[in-house]
Every structure is written in C-alpha cells, then in structure tokens.
RODOLO-945137 format. One record per residue (C-alpha): residue in one letter; x, y, z. Coordinates in pm, whole numbers, plus 50000, padded with zeros to 5 digits. Layout:
<sites>
A; X; Y; Z
...
</sites>
This chain:
<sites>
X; 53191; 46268; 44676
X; 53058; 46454; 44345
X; 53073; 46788; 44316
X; 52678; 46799; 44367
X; 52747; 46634; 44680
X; 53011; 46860; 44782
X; 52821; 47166; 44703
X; 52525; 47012; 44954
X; 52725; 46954; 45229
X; 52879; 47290; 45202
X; 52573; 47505; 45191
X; 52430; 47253; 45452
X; 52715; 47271; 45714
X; 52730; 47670; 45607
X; 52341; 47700; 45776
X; 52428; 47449; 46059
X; 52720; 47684; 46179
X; 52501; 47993; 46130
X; 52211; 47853; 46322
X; 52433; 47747; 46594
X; 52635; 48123; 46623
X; 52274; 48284; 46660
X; 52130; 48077; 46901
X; 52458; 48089; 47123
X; 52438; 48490; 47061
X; 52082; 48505; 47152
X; 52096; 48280; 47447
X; 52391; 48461; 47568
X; 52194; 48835; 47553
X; 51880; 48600; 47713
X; 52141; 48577; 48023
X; 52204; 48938; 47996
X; 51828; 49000; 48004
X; 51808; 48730; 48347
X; 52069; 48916; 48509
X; 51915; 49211; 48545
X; 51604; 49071; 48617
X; 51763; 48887; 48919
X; 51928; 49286; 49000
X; 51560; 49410; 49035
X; 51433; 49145; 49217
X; 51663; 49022; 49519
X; 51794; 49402; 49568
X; 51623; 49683; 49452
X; 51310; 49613; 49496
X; 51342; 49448; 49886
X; 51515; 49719; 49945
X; 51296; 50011; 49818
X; 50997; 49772; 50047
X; 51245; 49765; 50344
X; 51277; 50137; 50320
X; 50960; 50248; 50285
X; 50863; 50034; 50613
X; 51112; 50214; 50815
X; 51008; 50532; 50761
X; 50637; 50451; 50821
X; 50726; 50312; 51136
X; 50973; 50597; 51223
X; 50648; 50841; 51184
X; 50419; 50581; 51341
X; 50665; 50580; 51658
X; 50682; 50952; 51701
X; 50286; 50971; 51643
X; 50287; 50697; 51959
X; 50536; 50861; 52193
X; 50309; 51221; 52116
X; 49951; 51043; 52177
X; 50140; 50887; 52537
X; 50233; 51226; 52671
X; 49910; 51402; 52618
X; 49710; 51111; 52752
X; 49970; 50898; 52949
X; 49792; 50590; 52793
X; 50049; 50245; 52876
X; 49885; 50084; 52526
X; 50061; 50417; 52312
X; 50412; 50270; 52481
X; 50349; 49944; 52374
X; 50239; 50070; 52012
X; 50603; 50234; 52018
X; 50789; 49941; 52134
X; 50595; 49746; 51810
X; 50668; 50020; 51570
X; 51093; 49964; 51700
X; 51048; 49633; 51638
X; 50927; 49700; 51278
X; 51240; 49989; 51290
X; 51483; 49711; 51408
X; 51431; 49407; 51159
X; 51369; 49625; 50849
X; 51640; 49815; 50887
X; 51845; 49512; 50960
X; 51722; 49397; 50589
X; 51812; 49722; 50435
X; 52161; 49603; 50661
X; 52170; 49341; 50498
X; 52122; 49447; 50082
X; 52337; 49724; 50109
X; 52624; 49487; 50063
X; 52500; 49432; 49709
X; 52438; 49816; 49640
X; 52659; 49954; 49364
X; 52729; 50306; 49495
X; 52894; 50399; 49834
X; 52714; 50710; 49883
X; 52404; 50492; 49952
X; 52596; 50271; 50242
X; 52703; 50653; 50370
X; 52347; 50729; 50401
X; 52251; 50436; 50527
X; 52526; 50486; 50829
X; 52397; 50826; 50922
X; 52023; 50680; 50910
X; 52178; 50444; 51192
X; 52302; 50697; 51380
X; 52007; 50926; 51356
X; 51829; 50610; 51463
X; 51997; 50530; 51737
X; 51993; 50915; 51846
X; 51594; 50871; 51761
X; 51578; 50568; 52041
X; 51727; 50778; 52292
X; 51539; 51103; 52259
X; 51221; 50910; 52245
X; 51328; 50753; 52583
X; 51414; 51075; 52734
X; 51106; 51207; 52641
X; 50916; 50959; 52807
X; 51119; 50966; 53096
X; 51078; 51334; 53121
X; 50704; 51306; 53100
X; 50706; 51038; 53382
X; 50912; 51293; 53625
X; 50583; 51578; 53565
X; 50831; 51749; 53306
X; 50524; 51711; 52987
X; 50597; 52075; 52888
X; 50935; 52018; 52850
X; 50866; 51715; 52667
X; 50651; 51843; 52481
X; 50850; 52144; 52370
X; 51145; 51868; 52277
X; 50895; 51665; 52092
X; 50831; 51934; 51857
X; 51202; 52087; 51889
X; 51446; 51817; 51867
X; 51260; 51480; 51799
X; 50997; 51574; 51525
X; 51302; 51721; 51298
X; 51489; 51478; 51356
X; 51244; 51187; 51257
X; 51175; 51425; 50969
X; 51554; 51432; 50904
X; 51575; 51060; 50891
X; 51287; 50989; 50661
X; 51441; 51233; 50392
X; 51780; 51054; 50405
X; 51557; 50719; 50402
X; 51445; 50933; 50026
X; 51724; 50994; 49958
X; 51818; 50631; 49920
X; 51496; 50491; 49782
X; 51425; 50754; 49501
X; 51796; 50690; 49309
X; 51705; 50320; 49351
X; 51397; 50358; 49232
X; 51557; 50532; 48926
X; 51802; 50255; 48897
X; 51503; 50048; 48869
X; 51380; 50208; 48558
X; 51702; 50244; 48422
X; 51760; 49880; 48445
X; 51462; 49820; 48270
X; 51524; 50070; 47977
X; 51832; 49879; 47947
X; 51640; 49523; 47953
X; 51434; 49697; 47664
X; 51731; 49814; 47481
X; 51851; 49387; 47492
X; 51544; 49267; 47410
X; 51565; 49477; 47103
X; 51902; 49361; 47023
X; 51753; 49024; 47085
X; 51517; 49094; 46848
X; 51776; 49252; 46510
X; 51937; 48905; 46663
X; 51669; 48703; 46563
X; 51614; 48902; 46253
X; 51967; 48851; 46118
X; 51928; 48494; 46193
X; 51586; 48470; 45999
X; 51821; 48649; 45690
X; 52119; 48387; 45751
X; 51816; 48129; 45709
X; 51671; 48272; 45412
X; 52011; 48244; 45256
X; 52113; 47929; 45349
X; 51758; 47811; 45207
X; 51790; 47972; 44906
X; 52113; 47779; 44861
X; 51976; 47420; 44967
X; 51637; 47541; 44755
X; 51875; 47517; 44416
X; 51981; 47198; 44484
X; 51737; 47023; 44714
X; 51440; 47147; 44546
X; 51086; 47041; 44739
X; 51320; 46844; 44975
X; 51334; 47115; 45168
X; 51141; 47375; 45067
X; 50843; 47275; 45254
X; 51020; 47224; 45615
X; 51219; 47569; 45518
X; 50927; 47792; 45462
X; 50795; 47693; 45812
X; 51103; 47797; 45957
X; 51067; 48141; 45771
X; 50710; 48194; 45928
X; 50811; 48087; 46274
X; 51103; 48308; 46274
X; 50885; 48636; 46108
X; 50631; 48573; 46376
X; 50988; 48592; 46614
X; 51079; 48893; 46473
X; 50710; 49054; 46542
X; 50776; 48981; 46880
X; 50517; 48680; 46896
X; 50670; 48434; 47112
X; 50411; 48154; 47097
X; 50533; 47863; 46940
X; 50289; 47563; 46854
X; 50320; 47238; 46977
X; 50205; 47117; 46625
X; 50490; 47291; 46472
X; 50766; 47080; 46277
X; 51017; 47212; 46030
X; 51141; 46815; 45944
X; 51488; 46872; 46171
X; 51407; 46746; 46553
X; 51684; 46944; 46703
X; 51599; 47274; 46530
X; 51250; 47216; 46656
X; 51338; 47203; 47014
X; 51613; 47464; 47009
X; 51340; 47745; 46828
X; 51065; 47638; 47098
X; 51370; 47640; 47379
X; 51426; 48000; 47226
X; 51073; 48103; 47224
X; 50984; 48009; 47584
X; 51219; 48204; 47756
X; 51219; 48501; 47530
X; 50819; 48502; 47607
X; 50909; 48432; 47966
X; 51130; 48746; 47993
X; 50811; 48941; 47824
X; 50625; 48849; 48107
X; 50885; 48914; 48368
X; 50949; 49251; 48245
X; 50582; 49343; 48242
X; 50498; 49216; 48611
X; 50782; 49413; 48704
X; 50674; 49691; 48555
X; 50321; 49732; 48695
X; 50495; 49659; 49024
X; 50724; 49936; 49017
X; 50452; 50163; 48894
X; 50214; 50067; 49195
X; 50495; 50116; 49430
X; 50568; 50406; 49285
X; 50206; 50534; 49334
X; 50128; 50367; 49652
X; 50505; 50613; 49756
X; 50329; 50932; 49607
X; 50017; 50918; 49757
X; 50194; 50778; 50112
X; 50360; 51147; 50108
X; 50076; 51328; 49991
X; 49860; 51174; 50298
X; 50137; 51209; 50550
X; 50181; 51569; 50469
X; 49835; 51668; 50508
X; 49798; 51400; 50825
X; 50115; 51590; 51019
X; 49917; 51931; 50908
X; 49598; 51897; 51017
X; 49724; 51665; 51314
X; 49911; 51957; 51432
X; 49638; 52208; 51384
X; 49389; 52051; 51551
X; 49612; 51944; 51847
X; 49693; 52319; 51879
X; 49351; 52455; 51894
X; 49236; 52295; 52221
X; 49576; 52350; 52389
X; 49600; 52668; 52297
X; 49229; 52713; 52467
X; 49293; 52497; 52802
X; 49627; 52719; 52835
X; 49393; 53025; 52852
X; 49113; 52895; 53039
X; 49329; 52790; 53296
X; 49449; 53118; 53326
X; 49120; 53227; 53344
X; 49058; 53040; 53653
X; 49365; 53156; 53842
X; 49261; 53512; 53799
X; 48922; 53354; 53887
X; 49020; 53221; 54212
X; 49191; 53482; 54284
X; 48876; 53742; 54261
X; 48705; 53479; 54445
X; 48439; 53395; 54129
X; 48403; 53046; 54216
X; 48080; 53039; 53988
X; 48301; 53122; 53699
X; 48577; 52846; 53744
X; 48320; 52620; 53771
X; 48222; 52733; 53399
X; 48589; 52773; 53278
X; 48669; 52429; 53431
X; 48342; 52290; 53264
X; 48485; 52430; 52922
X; 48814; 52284; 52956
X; 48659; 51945; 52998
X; 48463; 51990; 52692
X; 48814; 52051; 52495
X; 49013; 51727; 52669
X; 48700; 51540; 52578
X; 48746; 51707; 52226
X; 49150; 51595; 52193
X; 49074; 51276; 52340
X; 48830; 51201; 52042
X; 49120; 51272; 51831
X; 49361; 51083; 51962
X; 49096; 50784; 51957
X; 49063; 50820; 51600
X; 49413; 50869; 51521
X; 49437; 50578; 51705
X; 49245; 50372; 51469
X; 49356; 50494; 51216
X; 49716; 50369; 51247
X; 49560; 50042; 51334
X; 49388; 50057; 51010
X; 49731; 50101; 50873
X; 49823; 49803; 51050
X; 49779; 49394; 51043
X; 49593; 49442; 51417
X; 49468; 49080; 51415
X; 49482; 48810; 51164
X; 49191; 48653; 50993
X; 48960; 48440; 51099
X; 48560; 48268; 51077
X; 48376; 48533; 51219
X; 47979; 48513; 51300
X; 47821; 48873; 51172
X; 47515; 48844; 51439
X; 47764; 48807; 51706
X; 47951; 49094; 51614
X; 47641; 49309; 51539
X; 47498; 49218; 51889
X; 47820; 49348; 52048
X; 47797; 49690; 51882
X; 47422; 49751; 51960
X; 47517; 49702; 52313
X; 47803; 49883; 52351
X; 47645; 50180; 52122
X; 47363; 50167; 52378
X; 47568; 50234; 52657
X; 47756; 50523; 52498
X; 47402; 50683; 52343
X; 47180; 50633; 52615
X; 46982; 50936; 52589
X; 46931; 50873; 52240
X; 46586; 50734; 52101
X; 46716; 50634; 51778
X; 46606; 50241; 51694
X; 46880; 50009; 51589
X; 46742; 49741; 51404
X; 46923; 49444; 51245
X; 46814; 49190; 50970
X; 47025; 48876; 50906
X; 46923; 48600; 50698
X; 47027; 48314; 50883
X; 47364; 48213; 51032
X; 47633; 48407; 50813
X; 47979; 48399; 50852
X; 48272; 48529; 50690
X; 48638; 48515; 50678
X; 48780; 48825; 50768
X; 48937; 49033; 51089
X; 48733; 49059; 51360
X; 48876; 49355; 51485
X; 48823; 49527; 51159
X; 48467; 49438; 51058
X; 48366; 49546; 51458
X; 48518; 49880; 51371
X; 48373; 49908; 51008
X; 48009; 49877; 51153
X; 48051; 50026; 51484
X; 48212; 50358; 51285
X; 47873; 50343; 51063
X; 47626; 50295; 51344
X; 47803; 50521; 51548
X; 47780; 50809; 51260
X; 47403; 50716; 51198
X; 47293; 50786; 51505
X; 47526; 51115; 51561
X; 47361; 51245; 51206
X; 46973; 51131; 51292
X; 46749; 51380; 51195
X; 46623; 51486; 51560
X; 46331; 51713; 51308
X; 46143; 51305; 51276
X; 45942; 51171; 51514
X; 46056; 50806; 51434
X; 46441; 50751; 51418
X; 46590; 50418; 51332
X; 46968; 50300; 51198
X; 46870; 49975; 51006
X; 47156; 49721; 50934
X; 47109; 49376; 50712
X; 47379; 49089; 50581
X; 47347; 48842; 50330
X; 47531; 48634; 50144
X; 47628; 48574; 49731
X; 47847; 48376; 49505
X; 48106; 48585; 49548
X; 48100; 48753; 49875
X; 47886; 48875; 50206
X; 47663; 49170; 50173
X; 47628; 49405; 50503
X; 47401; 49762; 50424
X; 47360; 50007; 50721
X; 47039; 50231; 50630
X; 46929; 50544; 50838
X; 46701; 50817; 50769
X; 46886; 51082; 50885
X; 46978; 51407; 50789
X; 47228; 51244; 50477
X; 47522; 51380; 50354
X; 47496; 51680; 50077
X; 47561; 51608; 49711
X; 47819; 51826; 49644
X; 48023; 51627; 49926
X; 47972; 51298; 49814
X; 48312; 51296; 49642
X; 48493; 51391; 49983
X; 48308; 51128; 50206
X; 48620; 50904; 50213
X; 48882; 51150; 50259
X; 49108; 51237; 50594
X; 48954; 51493; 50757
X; 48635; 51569; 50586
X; 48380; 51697; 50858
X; 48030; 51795; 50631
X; 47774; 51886; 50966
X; 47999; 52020; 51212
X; 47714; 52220; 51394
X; 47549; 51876; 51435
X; 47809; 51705; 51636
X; 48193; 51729; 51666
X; 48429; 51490; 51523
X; 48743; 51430; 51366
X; 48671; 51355; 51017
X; 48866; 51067; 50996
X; 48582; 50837; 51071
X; 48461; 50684; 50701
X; 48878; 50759; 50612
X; 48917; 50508; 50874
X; 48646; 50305; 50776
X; 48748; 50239; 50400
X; 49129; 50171; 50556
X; 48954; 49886; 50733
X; 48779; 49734; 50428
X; 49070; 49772; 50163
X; 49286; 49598; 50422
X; 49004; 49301; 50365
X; 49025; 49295; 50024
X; 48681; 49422; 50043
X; 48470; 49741; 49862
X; 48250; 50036; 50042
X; 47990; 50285; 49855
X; 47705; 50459; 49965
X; 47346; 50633; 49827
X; 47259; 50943; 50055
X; 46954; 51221; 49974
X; 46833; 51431; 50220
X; 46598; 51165; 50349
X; 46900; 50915; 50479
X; 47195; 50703; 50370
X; 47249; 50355; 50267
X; 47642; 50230; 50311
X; 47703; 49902; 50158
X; 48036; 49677; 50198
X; 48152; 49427; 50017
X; 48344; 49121; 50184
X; 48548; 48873; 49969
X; 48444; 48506; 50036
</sites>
C-alpha cells in the first residue's frame, strides 16, 4: 500500500468513524426525545382526563341528589347512581397511574380524595335517607352545610393534582425542545465533521467524490434548518449512508409531529379546563340564586296562610296557595332545564339513522298538547324522505327547545302567527331552519343568545335562560353548527348536521 493509498484509507476510515459516532449520538438523544413522549402520553395526560371526569361527576352527583330532594323524582337517583359509576372506574384509573407518578405528595392527595370520597358516598346516602323519613329540611340544611363543601373540598384536591401535572406536562415538553435542539448542534457538528472529511477525500479523490459529497452537504444544511423531508430520489453514491440519513430524517420529522399534536392537545385541554371552571362557577351561582328566590317566597306564603287560617280568610289562602303553585311550577321549570342540561353534558343515547319527519311529527304533537290555548300555526316543509345520523334524543330536544321558544316569543300584536320549520339535504350535511315571526330577539343581545342564563323578554314569559345554552350543548355534542338571523319581524335558527 503506497502512501497515496494509505493517506485514502485514513481520511476515509477517519469520516466512516465520525459518521458512525453522530448517528449513534443522535439516535441515542432520538430515544431521549421518545421517552418523554411515551411520559406524556400513557401518564400524564390519562391522568389529567381521568381527573377532570371525576370531578365533573362529583358536581354532577351532588347537582342529582339536590334536584331528588326538592322534587323526589326516582330518575334524579338513578342519574346519581350513573354519575358513581363514572366516580368509581375513573378514579380506579387515576388508581391505577399513580403508581407511575414521580412525586408522593400526589399519591397523598390522591388518598385523602378517597377518603373524602368515600365520606361523599355516605353523606349522599344519608341525605337521601333523611329525605325519605320527611326530614327534607334537615337534608337540605346538610346539603348545603356538610355535603356541598365537601364535594367542593374534593374537587380542589382533584386541582391540586391535575394543575402540577399539567405543569409537568409543559415542562416535559420544554425539555423535549431543549433535545431537539441539541439534536439539532448534533446534526450540525456532524454536517462540519463531513465537510472536513470531504475536504480531505476532495484533495485526493478529486470529482470521485465531490459530486456524491456535495449532496450530502445540502441534505444535511436542509437537516440543520430543521427540514426533515428527505427525497426518495436522493443518492449520495454510498447505499448505507443513504438509508441511515433517511432512517435519521423520518423519525426526527416524526418527533416534530408528535410534539406538535401534543401540543395543541394540551392547549385544548387546557382551555376546555378554564372555561369548565368559569361555567361551573357561574352555573353553582346562579343555580343557587334562583333556587333561593322561590323558596324563600313559598316559606313566606305559607306563613301567610297559617295566619290566614287562623283569621279565618279562606278567600286569601286560596290566593296565597294559588301563588305558591305558580313558584313550584317556576322551580320545577328549572330543575327541567337543569336537567337537560347535564344530559347535554352527557352521551344520553348513542347514534343512530334517524327519520327528521318522524321526529318533527312527534314535537308538533306533543307541543300541541302543552300550548293548547295557543293559535300559533306550526308548519313543516321537508323535501322528501331525509334522514340523518345523529342522536335521537338530541335532535328531538334541539327542535322541540326552538319550537317551544317560537311559540312562547310570538308576537300576540299579529293577527296571523305561525313557527315554520324546513330540512334539506347537501353534500356535506342536513339543513333544518325553524322560522317565526315573532317578536325576535334585540340586536344588542345577539352576542348573549347562546350563553347560560341569558333571559332577553322576561315580561313575555318566564324561563330559565338555559334554553338555546342547552340547545348549542346538544348540537356541538353532534359535531354539528347553530346560528341565527333575528329583526324585529322574527327569527330564522339554522343547524347544521354532519353527514
């Protein structure tokens, strides 16, 4: 072997070894990068899911046991007993990952949460029991004494676990963004270690390899740049370089993607967690307050009467008693909608192939029962047989909420009154308008129309204002979309049903 020769083999086994140290390095912080991508998604993140579905249901059961001793309705029970079940195998999941959680406080936590759980069971069953034996204001006054706290309680050591996981979750992927970095002055050292190794071969090797080493140089640059795309074209003359750079590539751009599904998924849990509080803390307000407001007026009308009966002014009990009815019918309209509304929350039914007329012929019927006295005209157009794919249960309630509020807010000033409700079918999706030319809903509202408690003609009839909240629960549950044109002369609601 010449010294020509010698000098070649050098400089060529020099570039073999360096190739071969960076792609071991760089395949070893690729591991790094997998690992913690495995950390986010068979721990944190089931876990943050599992918690957030234990406090929801915690709420939901509380809500349930409530609704059952003001109306001593056997279907709230049965909501309770589902909401435990939720309680019971989520919480056996959150069980379950803690064994993988790094820090011991969060196990501690997770031991009182069982406690205050079972100690949550117990008082809800004593509760009930109580209200069974003719004891409702006593369990009434533990309701909002002992079990609302402590549900309350719960939930914020359920926080209290989530929020530093959710902060472990962003740390984790800091970190992943401080290795792909690294991975990145990896690659770039190895794209100098190539330059150098080429400049040596380039001396003695000439165009030999000149050609198959500036390819190399471009792949790596567009490396470096953080474009991971590798053509299947390219060819830098060496087979096994070829398939260890587009090895390389892959699952560096693999790892790109991963990182950047997890991050919108973090951020909409994150958001989806935000605006879950913000709702629940202006649900349990407004719940409260107007739960109060009739109770507070039955308490006192029923004094009235005693002292009534007592004077002998029979005429006026009558009245008083006629006013009290008015208010139970008032809290039993609320409890109806908050009703729904968890079951908006909820998967009530699964889907199915639904027939719109058959549904819309349902609703008129029952509406005409309830609205008797009213001479509104429903009228329905449907362009042949059309069917969708969707919950029954939930498209019922979507148009019965909308008929139901058409009719309510007819304009009683026009001789000729009529709700007017049409489906057809696209491409894409099925089409279903309800039209009325009632009294419409003001401009400067139209921003609030699908917010919780929003009530914009309360001296036209009473409700909740949770109806059209309710309403767009239903249709974002389908996947679906709900807007609406309103003027003084009536309003058009249009939804939108995936196909």
């Amino acid at each position: 072997m010449n010294a020509l020769e010698k000098k070649i083999a050098f400089s060529f086994g020099f570039v073999v070894l360096a190739f071969i140290s960076m792609t071991l390095i760089t395949l070893f912080k690729i591991d790094q990068l997998t690992e913690s991508s495995r950390r986010i998604q068979y721990i944190l993140e089931p876990s943050i899911k599992a918690n957030l579905k234990v406090a929801q249901a915690i709420n939901t059961s509380i809500i349930s046991l409530q609704h059952w001793v003001l109306t001593k309705e056997e279907k709230y029970i049965l909501q309770r007993q589902a909401t435990w079940s939720v309680i019971d195998k989520n919480y056996a999941q959150l069980k379950n990952q803690s064994k993988h959680w790094s820090r011991e406080e969060y196990i501690e936590l997770l031991h009182d949460v069982a406690n205050n759980l079972s100690v949550l069971k117990q008082l809800q069953q004593e509760i009930q029991n109580a209200a069974h034996s003719q004891a409702r204001p006593q369990a009434i006054q533990q309701l909002k004494e002992s079990l609302a706290p402590l549900g309350q309680k719960t939930v914020e050591k359920l926080r209290q676990i989530a929020e530093p996981q959710h902060w472990e979750m962003q740390r984790t992927f800091m970190k992943e963004e401080e290795q792909e970095r690294s991975l990145k002055d990896t690659t770039l050292m190895f794209l100098l270690f190539s330059i150098l190794g080429g400049v040596s071969l380039a001396t003695l090797l000439a165009r030999a390899v000149f050609k198959p080493l500036s390819r190399t140089i471009h792949l790596a640059g567009s490396i470096a740049n953080g474009n991971y795309k590798l053509g299947k074209a390219f060819s830098s003359g060496d087979e096994k370089l070829d398939s260890a750079l587009r090895s390389m590539t892959d699952q560096l751009h693999e790892k790109e993607l991963n990182n950047q599904r997890y991050q919108a998924k973090l951020e909409h849990i994150n958001q989806k967690l935000i605006s879950s509080n913000d709702e629940l803390s202006q649900f349990s307000y407004r719940t409260s307050h107007d739960l109060k407001a009739p109770l507070i007026t039955i308490r006192g009308l029923g004094n009235a009467i005693c002292e009534d009966i007592k004077d002998g002014e029979y005429h006026e009990v009558q009245r008083n008693a006629a006013k009290i009815a008015r208010h139970v019918k008032t809290l039993e309209d609320l409890v109806n909608d908050i009703l729904n509304l968890t079951k908006a929350e909820l998967e009530i039914t699964e889907n199915e192939q639904i027939d719109i007329n058959e549904i819309l012929n349902e609703v008129q019927q029952r509406l005409k029962s309830i609205y008797i006295d009213n001479d509104v005209e429903i009228q329905h157009h449907v362009c042949g047989s059309i069917k969708v794919t969707a919950s029954k249960a939930r498209v019922t309630q979507v148009l019965e909420n909308l008929i139901s509020n058409a009719i309510k807010y007819s304009d009683k000033e026009k001789p000729a009154r009529f709700v007017k409700i049409a489906a057809s079918d696209n491409a894409e999706s099925t089409v279903l308008t309800v039209e009325d030319n009632g009294i419409g809903i003001p401009k400067q509202y139209s921003e609030r129309v699908f917010g919780m408690f929003q009530r914009f003609h309360p001296n036209v009839a009473y409700g909740s204002g949770l109806g059209m909240y309710i309403i767009k629960k239903h249709v974002e549950k389908m996947n679906g979309s709900i807007q609406f044109t309103s003027a003084e002369g009536g309003t058009i609601f249009t939804v939108k049903l995936p196909k």
